[in-house]
N, C-alpha and C positions, 0 to 999 in steps of 0.2 A: 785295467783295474784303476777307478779312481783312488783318489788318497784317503776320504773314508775305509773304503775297504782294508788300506794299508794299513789302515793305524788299526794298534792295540791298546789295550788295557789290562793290569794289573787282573788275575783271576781276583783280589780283595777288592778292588773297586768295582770291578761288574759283579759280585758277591752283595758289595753296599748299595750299589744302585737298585741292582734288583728286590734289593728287601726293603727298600726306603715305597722302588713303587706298587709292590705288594702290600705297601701298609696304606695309601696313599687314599682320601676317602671318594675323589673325584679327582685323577689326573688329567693333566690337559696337556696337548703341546701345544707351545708358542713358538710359530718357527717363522724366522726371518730369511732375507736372502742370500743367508750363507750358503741355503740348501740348493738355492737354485743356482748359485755361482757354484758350487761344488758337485754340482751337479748328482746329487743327491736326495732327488725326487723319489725314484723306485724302490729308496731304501726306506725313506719316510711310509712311504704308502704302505708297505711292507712291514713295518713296525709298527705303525698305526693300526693297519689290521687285524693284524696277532694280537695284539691288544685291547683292542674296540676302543681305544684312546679315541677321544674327542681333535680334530685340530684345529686352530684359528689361524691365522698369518699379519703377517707386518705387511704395509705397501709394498714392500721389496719382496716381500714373500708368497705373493698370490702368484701364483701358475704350479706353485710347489706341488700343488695336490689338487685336482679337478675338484669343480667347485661341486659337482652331483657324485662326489666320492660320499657313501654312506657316513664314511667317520667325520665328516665334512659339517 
């Protein structure tokens, strides 16, 4: 189990998030290489596609998500 997975969240916060990106009129991620140092890739793509989020990355953050990933 990495440490993403460890961590929690207040049920109010993931409450707030989730209604913030329910309202949201084009979400996007911007993810850098925290994801890929925490290795934290499977979860992005993961989220991303339950989603149909868009994602973009930071130089530190390309490998995070193939580049021929659909949300890509």
């Amino acid at each position: 189990m990495n440490r993403l997975e460890a961590s929690k969240l207040p049920e109010t916060a993931c409450a707030s998030f989730f209604a913030a990106l329910g309202a949201a009129e084009r979400p996007l991620l911007y993810v850098g290489g925290g994801v890929v140092n925490g290795s934290a890739s499977a979860t992005l793509v993961e989220f991303a596609s339950a989603f149909g989020m868009p994602v973009v990355t930071t130089l530190m953050g390309i490998g995070a998500i193939d580049t021929r990933h659909p949300c890509r």
